[in-house]
C-alpha positions as CSV (number, residue, x, y, z in Angstrom):
1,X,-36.3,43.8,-85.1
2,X,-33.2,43.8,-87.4
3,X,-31.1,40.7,-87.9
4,X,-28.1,40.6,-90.0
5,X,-26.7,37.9,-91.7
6,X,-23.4,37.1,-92.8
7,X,-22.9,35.0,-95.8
8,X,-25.2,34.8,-98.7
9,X,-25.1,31.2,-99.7
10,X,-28.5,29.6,-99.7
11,X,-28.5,29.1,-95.7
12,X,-28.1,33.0,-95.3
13,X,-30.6,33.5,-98.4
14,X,-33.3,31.4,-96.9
15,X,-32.6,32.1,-93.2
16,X,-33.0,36.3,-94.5
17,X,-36.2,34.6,-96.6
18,X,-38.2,33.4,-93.4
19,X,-37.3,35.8,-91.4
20,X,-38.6,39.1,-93.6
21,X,-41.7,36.6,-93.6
22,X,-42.0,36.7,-90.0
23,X,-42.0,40.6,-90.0
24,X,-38.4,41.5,-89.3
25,X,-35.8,43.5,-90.7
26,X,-32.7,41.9,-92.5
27,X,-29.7,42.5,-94.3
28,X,-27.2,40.5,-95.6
29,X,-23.3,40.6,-95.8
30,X,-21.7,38.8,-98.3
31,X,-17.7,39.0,-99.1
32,X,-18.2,38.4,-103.1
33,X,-20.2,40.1,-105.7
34,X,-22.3,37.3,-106.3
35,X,-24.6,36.1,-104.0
36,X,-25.3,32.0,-104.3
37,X,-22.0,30.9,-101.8
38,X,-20.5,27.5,-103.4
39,X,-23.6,27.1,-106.0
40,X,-23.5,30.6,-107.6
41,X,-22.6,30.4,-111.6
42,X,-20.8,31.2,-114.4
43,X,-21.3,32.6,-118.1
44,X,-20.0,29.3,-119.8
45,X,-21.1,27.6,-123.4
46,X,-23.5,30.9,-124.0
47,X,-25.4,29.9,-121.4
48,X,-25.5,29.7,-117.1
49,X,-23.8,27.5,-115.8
50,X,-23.1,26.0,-112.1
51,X,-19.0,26.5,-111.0
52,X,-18.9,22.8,-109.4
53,X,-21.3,19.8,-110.6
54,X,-24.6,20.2,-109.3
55,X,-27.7,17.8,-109.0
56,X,-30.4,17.1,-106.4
57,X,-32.3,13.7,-105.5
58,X,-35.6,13.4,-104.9
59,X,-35.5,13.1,-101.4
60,X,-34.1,16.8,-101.1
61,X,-37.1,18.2,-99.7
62,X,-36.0,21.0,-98.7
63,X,-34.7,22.5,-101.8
64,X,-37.6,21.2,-103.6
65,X,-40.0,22.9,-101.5
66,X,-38.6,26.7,-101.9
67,X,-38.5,26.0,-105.6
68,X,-42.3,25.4,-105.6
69,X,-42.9,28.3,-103.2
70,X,-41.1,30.5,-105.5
71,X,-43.1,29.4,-108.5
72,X,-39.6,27.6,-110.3
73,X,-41.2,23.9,-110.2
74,X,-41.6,24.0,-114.0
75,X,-38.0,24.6,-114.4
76,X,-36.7,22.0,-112.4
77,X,-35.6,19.2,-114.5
78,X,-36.1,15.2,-113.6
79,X,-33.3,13.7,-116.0
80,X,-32.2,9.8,-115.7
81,X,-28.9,9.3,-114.4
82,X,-26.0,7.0,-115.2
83,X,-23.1,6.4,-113.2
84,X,-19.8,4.5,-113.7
85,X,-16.6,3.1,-111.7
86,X,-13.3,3.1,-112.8
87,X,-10.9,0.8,-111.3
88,X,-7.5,-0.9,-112.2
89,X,-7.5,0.2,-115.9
90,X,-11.4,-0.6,-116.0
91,X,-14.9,1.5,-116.9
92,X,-17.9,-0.4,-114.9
93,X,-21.1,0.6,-115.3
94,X,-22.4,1.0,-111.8
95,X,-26.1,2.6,-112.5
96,X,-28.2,-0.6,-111.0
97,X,-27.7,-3.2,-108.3
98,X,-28.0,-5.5,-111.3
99,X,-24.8,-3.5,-112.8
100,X,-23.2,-4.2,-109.3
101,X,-24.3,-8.3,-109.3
102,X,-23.4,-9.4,-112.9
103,X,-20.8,-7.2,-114.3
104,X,-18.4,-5.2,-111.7
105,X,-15.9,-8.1,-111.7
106,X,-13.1,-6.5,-110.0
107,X,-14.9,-8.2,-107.2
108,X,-15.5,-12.0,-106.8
109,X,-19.4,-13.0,-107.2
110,X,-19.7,-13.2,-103.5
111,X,-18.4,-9.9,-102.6
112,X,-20.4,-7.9,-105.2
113,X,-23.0,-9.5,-103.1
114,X,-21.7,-8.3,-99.6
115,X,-21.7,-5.2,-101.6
116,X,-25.2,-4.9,-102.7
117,X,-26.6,-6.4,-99.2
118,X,-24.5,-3.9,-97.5
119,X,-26.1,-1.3,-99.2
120,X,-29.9,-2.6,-98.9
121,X,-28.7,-3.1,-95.2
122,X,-27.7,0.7,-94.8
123,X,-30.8,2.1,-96.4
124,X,-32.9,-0.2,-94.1
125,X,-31.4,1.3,-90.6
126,X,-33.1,4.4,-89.5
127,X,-30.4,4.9,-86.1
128,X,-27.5,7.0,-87.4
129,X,-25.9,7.0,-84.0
130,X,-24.8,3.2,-83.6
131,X,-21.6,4.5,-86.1
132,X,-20.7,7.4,-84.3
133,X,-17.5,4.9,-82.4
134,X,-16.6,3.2,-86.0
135,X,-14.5,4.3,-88.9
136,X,-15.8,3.4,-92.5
137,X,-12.8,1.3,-92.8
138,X,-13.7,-0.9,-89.4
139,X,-17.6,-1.1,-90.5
140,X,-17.0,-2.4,-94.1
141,X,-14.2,-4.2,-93.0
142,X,-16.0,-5.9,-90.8
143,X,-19.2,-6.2,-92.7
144,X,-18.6,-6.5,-96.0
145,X,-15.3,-7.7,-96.3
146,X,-11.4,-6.7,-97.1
147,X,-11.7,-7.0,-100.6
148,X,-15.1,-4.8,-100.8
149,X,-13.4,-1.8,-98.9
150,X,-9.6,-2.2,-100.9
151,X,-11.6,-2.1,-104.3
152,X,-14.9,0.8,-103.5
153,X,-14.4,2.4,-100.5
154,X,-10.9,2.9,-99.5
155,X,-9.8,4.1,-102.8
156,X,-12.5,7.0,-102.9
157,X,-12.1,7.7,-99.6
158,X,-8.8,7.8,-100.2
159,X,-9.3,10.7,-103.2
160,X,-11.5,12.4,-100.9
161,X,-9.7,12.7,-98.2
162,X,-6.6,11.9,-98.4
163,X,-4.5,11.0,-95.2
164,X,-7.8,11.2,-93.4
165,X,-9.3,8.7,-95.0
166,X,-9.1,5.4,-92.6
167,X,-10.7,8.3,-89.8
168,X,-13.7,9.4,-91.6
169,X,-16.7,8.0,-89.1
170,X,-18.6,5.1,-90.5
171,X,-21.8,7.6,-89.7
172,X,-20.5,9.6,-93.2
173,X,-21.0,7.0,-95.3
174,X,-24.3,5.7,-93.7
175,X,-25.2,9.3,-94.4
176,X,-24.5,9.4,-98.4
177,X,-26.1,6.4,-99.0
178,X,-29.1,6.4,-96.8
179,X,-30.2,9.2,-98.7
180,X,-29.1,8.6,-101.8
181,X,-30.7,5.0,-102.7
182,X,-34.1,5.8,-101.0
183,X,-34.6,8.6,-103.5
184,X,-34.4,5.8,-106.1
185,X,-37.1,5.1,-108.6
186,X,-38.0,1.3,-109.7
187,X,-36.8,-0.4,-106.9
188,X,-33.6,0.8,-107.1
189,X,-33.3,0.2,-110.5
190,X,-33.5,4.0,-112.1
191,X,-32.0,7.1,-110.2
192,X,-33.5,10.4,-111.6
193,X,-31.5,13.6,-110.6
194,X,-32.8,17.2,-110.4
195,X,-31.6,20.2,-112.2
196,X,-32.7,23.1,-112.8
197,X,-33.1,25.4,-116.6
198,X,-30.3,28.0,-116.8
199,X,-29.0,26.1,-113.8
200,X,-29.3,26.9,-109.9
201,X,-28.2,30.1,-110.5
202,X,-32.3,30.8,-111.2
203,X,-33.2,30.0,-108.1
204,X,-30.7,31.9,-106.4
205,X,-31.6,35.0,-108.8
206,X,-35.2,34.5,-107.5
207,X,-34.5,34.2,-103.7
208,X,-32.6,37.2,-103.8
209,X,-35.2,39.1,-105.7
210,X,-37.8,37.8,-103.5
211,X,-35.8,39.2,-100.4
212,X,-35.1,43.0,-101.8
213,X,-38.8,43.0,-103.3
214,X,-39.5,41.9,-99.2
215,X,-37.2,45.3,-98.5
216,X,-34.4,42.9,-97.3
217,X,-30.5,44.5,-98.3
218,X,-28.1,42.2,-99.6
219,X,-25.2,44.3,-99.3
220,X,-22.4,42.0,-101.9
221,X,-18.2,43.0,-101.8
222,X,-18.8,43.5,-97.9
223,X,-17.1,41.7,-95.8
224,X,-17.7,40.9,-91.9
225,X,-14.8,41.4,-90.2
226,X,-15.7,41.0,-86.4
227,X,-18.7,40.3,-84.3
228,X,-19.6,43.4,-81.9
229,X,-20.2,41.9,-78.8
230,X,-20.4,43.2,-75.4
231,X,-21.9,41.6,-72.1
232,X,-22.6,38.4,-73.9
233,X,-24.5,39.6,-75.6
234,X,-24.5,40.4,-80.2
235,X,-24.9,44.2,-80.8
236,X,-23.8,43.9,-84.5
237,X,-21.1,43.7,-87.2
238,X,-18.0,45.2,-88.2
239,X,-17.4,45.4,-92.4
240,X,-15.1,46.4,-95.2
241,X,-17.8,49.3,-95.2
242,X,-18.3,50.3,-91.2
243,X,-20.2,49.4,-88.6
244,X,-23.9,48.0,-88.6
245,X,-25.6,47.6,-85.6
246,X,-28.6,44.8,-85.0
247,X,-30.8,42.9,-82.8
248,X,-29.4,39.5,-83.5
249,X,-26.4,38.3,-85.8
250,X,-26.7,34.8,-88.0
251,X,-22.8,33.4,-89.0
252,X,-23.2,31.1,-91.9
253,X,-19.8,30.8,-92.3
254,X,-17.2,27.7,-92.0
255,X,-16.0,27.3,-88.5
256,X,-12.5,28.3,-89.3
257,X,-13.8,31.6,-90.3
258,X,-16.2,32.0,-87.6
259,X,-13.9,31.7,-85.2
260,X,-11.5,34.5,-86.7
261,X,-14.3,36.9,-85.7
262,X,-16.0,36.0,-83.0
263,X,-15.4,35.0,-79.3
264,X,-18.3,32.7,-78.6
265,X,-17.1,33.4,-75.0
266,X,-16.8,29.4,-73.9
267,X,-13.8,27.9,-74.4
268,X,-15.0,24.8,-75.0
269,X,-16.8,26.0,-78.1
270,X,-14.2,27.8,-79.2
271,X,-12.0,25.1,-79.3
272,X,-14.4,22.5,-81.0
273,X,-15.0,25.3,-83.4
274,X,-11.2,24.6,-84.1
275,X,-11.6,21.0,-84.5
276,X,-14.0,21.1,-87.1
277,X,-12.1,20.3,-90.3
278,X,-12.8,21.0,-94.0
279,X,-11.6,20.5,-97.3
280,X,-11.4,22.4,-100.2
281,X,-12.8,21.6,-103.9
282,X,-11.6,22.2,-106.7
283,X,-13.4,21.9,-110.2
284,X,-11.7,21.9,-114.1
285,X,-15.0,22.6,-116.5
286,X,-14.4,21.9,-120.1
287,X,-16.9,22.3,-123.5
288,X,-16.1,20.0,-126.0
289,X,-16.4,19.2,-129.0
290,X,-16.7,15.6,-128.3
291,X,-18.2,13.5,-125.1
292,X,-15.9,11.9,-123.3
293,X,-17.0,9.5,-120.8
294,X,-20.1,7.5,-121.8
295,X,-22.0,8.3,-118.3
296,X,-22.9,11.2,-116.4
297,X,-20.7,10.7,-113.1
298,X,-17.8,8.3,-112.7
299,X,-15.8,7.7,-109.9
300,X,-12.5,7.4,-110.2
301,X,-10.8,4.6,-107.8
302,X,-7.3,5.1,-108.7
303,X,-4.8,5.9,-106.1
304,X,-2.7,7.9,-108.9
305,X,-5.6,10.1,-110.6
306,X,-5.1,13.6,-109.6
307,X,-9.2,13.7,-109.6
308,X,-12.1,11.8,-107.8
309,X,-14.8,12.1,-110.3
310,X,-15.3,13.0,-114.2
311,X,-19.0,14.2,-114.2
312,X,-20.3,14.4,-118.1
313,X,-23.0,17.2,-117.3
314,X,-24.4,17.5,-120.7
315,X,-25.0,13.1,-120.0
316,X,-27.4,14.3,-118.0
317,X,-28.8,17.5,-119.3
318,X,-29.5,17.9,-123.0
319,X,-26.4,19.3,-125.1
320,X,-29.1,21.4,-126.6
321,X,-29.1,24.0,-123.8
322,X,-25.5,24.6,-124.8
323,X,-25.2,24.7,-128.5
324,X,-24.6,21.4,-128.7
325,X,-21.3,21.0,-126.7
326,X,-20.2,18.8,-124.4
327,X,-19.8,20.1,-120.8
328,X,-17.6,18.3,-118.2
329,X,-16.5,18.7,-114.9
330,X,-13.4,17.1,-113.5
331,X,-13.6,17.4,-109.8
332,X,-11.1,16.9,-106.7
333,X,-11.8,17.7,-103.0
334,X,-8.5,18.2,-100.9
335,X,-6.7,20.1,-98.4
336,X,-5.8,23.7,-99.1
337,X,-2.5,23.3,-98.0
338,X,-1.7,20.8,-101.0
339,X,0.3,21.2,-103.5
340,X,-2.2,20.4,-106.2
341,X,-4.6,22.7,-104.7
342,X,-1.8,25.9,-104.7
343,X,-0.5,24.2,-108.2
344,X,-0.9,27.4,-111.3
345,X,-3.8,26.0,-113.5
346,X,-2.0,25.6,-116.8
347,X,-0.5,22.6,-114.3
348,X,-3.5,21.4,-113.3
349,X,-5.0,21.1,-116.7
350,X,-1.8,19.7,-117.7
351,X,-1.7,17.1,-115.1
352,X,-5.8,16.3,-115.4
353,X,-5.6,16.0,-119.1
354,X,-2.5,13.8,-119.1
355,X,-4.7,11.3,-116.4
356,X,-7.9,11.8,-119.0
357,X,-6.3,10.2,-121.4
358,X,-5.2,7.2,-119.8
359,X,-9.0,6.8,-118.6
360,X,-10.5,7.5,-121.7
361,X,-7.3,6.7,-124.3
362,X,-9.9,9.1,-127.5
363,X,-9.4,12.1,-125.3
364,X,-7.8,14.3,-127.2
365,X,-7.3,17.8,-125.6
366,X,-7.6,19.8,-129.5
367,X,-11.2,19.0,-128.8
368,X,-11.7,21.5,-125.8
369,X,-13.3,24.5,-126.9
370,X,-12.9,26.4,-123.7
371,X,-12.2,25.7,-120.0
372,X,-12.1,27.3,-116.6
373,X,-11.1,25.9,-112.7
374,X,-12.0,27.0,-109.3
375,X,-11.3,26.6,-106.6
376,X,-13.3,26.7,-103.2
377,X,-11.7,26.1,-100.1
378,X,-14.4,25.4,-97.7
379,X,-16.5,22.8,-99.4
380,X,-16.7,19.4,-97.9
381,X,-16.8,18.7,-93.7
382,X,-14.5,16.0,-92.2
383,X,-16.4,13.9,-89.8
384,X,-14.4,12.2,-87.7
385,X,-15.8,9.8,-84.7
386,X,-18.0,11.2,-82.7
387,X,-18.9,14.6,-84.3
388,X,-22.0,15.0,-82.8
389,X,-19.8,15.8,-79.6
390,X,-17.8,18.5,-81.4
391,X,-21.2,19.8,-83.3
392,X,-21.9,23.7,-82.9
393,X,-25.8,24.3,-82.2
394,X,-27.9,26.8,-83.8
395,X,-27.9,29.1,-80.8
396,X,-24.9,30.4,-78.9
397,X,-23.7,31.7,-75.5
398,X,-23.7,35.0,-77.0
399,X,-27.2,36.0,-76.5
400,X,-28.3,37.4,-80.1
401,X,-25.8,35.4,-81.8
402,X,-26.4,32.2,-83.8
403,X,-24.4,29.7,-86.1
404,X,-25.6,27.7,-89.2
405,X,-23.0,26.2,-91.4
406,X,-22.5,22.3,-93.5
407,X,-20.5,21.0,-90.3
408,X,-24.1,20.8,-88.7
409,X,-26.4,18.6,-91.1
410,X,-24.7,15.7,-89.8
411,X,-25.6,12.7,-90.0
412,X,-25.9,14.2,-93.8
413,X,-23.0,14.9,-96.0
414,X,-23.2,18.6,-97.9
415,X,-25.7,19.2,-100.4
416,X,-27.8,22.4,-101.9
417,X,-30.7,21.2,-99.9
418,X,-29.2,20.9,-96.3
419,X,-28.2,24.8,-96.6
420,X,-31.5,25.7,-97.5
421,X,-32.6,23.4,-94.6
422,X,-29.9,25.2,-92.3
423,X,-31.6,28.7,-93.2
424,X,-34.9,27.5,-92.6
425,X,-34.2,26.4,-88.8
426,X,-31.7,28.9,-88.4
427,X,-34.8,31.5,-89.5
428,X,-37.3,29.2,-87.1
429,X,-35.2,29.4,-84.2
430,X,-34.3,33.3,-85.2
431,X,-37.5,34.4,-85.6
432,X,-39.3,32.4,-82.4
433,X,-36.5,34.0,-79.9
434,X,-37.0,37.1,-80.9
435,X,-40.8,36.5,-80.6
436,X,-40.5,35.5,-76.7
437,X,-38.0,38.3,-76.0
438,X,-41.2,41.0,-77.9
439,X,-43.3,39.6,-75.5
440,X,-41.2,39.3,-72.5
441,X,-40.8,43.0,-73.1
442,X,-44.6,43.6,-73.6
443,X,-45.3,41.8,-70.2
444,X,-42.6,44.0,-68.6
445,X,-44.0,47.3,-69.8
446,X,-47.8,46.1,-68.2
């Protein structure tokens, strides 16, 4: 049968992937001229490089797994990681729970342990849904202390989402760092991070060889405009280059822009589809010739940094796969009705350098080589209380019709490896409908 798929980030890559392996015919529609979504890549520093800071943990199994089934695993990367916190005119290192116990002072001895045993606590509970009710603020409030959320969480949560902050659900956090420390290494003590040679960019070059060499059409610059439905039921798309018909449609779009073309025919949906919220990212990348922070990724908890995080790539990958530069990403996630986000870039730059230099007082700005900024405005989901309620599911009312996008990984938070899990369920589920529907049909023709 023929599926189309619109949107050729990794979920539509690998949903298009597993369902060519289970005999079917796809093609997918993507806007751009790249495929690769929100990881695709750049020509930067003579050499590939990813548009916003990427990484994966070790406990992204999902990712890991299609790089060894494509035959990348000896291009996949396990470099040590380092991490810092700024806060109140102050670098911490923040790598180790010892980092966090002896020497992140800007919290009395007794809270950096309500800290640490916060975070052993969260990695311990395997029930996501007793924080569904509770905002980060009341949890860690309540938990951990004042102090602990007005120094970490509140201000980051506060860069990250702005006004939203005190409503992200507590569930959001349990999400980040559930996963994050039980990829850990050491007892906690080393954090390794994936990356891949000539960045992800490889893998995403792969997939989508892998798929036309499968006869798969990836048809890029073509936009899908509308859902064809009639009766309830998906007949196919409408494009910037016609009209395509098929035997079951996959939208791996943001809500927003699912909703824009296509009438899930329930209100209900159609309105949570509204609810769900997202904000955009936005990325300056510089080479130097000089490093500038003295750890892969810092946060920045400062209520008047223009940024959230200063990520030193080449801290983590060798400078030698880009002539011996320094690479750094300066990154922000926000709304896309803010100024900063519609701010010209030479204003942005201006305005990130000039905070730079109060973080890291030897910046000097004679030592960027070259630098670039994008922009994406649906990157990070805003889960408020109770998403789960508000959730989309894989299938739809619309019989043919189904939904994979970053607002469903929940508990998780957005990551590389959750798309390529959202294709692989959204091809499951795909690929066993159809399966019954052959052989409903079969048993009607007998």
């Amino acid at each position: 049968m023929k599926i189309g798929i619109a949107g050729g980030g990794f979920a539509g890559l690998t949903a298009a992937y597993r369902l060519l392996q289970a005999g079917h015919e796809v093609e997918i529609f993507e806007k751009e001229g790249i495929s690769g979504g929100l990881a695709n890549a750049f020509d930067f520093a003579g050499s590939k490089l990813d548009k916003f800071y990427r990484h994966i943990f070790s406990s992204d199994t999902d990712i890991i797994s299609l790089i060894n089934e494509l035959g990348l695993k000896g291009d996949l990367m396990w470099l040590e990681s380092k991490m810092g916190f700024y806060y109140n005119g102050v670098i911490y290192p923040f790598s180790t729970p010892l980092d966090i116990l002896f020497k992140f002072t800007a919290l009395s001895f007794i809270d950096r342990v309500r800290l640490g045993l916060m975070t052993v606590y969260l990695t311990k509970v395997n029930n996501w849904k007793k924080y569904e009710k509770i905002t980060v603020r009341e949890w860690v409030e309540k938990f951990a202390g004042k102090k602990v959320y007005e120094v970490v969480w509140g201000p980051l949560l506060k860069q990250k989402f702005a006004e939203l902050s005190d409503s992200i659900s507590m569930t959001w956090l349990y999400g980040r760092i559930h996963s994050r420390v039980v990829s850990r290494s050491g007892g906690g003590m080393k954090e390794y991070l994936g990356y891949m040679k000539g960045s992800y960019q490889k893998l995403i070059d792969t997939l989508e060889n892998k798929i036309t060499a499968m006869g798969g059409i990836i048809r890029k610059n073509d936009a899908v405009t509308n859902v064809i439905i009639k009766d309830k039921k998906a007949g196919g798309f409408k494009t910037t280059s016609g009209v395509h018909t098929f035997d079951a449609v996959l939208l791996t779009m943001a809500p927003e822009l699912l909703s824009k073309i296509a009438d899930l025919g329930d209100a209900r949906l159609n309105e949570n589809l509204k609810k769900l919220k997202y904000f955009g990212a936005m990325d300056l990348v510089l080479r130097m010739k000089k490093s500038v922070s003295p750890v892969y990724w810092m946060n920045i908890a400062d209520p008047a940094s223009p940024f959230v995080c200063v990520v030193e790539h080449t801290n983590l990958v060798p400078k030698e796969c880009y002539g011996g530069d320094t690479i750094v990403y300066i990154g922000k996630y926000l709304s896309t009705d803010s100024e900063l986000y519609r701010a010209d870039n030479d204003s942005v730059k201006a305005r990130f350098f000039a905070h730079l230099k109060k973080i890291f007082p030897a910046f000097d700005e004679n030592d960027v080589i070259e630098s670039r900024i994008f922009r994406e405005p649906y990157s990070q989901p805003v889960v408020l209380r109770e998403h789960s309620k508000i959730m989309p599911d894989y299938n739809t009312p619309v019989e043919g019709l189904y939904i994979a996008n970053m607002s469903m990984i929940y508990p998780e938070d957005r990551g590389m490896s959750y798309s390529v899990r959202l294709g692989n369920e959204a091809g499951r589920i795909i690929a066993e409908k159809l399966k019954k529907q052959g052989s409903q049909q079969e048993e009607i023709k007998r």
